[in-house]
FIDREN-610605 format. One record per residue (C-alpha): residue in three letters; x negated, y negated, z. Coordinates in nm, 4 decimals, decimal comma, padded with zeros to 6 digits. Each point is the difference from the previous one (the first is absolute). Example, Ala and Ser with C-alpha at 12.3 -4.5 7.8 and 13.67 -1.06 7.14 Angstrom:
<martis>
<marti><residuo>ala</residuo><xx>-01,2300</xx><yy>00,4500</yy><zz>00,7800</zz></marti>
<marti><residuo>ser</residuo><xx>-00,1370</xx><yy>-00,3440</yy><zz>-00,0660</zz></marti>
</martis>
This chain:
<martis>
<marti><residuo>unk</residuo><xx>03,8707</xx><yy>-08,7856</yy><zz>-07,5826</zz></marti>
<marti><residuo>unk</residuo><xx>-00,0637</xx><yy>00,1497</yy><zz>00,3302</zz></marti>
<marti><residuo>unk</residuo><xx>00,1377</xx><yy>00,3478</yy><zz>00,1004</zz></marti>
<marti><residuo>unk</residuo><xx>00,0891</xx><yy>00,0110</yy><zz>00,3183</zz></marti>
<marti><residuo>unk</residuo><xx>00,0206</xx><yy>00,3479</yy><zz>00,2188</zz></marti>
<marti><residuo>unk</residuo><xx>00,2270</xx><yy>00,0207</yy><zz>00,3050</zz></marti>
<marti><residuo>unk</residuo><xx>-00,1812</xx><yy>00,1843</yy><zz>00,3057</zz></marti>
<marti><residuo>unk</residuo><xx>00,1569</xx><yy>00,2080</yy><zz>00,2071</zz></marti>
<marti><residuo>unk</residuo><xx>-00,0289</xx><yy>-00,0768</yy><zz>00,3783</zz></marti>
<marti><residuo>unk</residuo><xx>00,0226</xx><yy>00,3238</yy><zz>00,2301</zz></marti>
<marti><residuo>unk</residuo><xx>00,0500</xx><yy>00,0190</yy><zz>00,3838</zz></marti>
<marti><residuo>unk</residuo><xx>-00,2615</xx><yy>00,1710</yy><zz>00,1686</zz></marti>
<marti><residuo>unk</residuo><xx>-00,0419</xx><yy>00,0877</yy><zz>00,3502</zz></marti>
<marti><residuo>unk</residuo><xx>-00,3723</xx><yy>-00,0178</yy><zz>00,1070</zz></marti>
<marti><residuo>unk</residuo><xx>-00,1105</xx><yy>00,1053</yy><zz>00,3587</zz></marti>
<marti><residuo>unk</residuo><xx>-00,2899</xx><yy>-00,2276</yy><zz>00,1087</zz></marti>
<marti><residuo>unk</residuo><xx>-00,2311</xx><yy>00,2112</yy><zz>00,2616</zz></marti>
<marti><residuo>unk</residuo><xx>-00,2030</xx><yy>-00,1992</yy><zz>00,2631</zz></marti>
<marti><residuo>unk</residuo><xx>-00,2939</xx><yy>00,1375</yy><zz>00,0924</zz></marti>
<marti><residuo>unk</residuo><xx>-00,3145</xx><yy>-00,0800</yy><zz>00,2548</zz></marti>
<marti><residuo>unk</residuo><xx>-00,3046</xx><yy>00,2163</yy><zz>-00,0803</zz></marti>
<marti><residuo>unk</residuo><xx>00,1522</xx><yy>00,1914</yy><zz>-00,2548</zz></marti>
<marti><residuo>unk</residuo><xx>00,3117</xx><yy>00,0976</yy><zz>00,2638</zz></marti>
<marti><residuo>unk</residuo><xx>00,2916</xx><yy>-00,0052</yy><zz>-00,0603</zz></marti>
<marti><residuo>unk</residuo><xx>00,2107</xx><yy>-00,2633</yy><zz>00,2290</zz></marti>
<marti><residuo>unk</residuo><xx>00,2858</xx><yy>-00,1079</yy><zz>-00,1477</zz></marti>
<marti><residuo>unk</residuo><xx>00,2034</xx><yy>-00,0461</yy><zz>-00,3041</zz></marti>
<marti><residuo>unk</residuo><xx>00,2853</xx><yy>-00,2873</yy><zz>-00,1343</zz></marti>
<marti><residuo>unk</residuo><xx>00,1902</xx><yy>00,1057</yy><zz>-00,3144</zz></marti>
<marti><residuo>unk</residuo><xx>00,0821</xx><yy>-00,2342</yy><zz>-00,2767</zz></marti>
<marti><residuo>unk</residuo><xx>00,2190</xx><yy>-00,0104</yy><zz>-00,2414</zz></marti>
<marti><residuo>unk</residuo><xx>-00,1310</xx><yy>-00,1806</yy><zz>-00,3561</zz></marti>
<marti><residuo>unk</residuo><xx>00,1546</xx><yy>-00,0732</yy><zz>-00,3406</zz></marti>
<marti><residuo>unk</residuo><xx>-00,2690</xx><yy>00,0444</yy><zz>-00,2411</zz></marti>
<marti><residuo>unk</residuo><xx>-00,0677</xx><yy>00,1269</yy><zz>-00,3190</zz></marti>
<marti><residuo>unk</residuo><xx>-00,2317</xx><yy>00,3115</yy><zz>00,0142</zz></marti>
<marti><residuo>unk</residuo><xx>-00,1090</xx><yy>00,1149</yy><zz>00,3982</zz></marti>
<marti><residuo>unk</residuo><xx>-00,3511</xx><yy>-00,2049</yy><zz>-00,0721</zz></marti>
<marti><residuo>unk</residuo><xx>00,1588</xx><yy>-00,2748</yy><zz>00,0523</zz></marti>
<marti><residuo>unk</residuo><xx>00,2544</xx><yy>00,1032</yy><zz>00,2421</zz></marti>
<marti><residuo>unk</residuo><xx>-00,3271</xx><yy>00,1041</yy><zz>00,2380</zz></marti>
<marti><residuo>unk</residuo><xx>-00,1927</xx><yy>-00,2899</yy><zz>-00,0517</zz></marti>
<marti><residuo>unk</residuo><xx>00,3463</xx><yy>-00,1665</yy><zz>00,1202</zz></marti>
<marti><residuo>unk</residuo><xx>00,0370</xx><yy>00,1393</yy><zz>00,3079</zz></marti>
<marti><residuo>unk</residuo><xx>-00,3758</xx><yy>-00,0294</yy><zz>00,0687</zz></marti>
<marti><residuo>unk</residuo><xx>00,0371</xx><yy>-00,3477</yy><zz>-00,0425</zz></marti>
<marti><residuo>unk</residuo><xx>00,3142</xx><yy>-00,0361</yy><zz>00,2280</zz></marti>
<marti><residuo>unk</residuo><xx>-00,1784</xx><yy>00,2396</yy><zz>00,2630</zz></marti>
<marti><residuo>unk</residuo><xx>-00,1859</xx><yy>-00,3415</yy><zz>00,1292</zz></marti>
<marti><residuo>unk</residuo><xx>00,2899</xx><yy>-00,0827</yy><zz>00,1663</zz></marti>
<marti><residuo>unk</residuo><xx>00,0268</xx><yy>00,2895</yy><zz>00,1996</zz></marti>
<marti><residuo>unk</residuo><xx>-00,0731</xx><yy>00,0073</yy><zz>00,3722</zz></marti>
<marti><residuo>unk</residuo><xx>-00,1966</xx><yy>00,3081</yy><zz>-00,0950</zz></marti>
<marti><residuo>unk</residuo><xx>-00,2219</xx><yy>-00,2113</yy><zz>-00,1862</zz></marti>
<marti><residuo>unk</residuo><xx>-00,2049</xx><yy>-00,1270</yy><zz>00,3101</zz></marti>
<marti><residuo>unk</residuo><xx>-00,3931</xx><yy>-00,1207</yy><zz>-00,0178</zz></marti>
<marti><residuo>unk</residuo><xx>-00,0426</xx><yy>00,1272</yy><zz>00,3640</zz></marti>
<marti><residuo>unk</residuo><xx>00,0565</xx><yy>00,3087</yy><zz>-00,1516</zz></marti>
<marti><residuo>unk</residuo><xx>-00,3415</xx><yy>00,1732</yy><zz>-00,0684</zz></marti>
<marti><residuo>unk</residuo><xx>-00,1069</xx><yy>00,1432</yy><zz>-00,3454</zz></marti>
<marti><residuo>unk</residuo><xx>00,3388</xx><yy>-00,0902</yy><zz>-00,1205</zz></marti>
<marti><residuo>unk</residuo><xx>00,0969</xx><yy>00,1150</yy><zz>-00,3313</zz></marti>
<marti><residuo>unk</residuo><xx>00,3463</xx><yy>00,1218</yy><zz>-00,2121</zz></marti>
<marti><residuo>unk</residuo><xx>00,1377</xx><yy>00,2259</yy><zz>-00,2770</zz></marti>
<marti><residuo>unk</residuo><xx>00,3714</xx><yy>-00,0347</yy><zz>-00,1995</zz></marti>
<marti><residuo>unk</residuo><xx>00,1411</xx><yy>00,3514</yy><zz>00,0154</zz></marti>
<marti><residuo>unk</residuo><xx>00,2604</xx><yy>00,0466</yy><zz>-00,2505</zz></marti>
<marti><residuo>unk</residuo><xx>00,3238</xx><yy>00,1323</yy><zz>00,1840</zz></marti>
</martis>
């Protein structure tokens, strides 16, 4: 017999900042159903690829989820 546990899903609202250099240049907001805010930032760091924001011309690019 297998128990089985239900898991919760939660909406989250994660803020993904752009940044070139380590400035700040912009930010998209998404909002994720996941179960624990791990997940819901890896999420929206995963669907931040499809931002306009996310541009190779842009130098030193990098990004951080911001929990809003």
């Amino acid at each position: 017999m297998h128990a089985s546990a239900q898991v919760e899903m939660q909406t989250f609202t994660v803020a993904v900042e752009f940044c070139s250099g380590g400035q700040p240049y912009a930010t998209d907001t998404y909002t994720v159903e996941a179960t624990d805010w791990y997940r819901a930032q890896r999420d929206a760091l995963e669907m931040s690829v499809s931002s306009p924001y996310d541009n190779s011309r842009i130098p030193d690019l990098s990004r951080r989820a911001i929990m809003r």
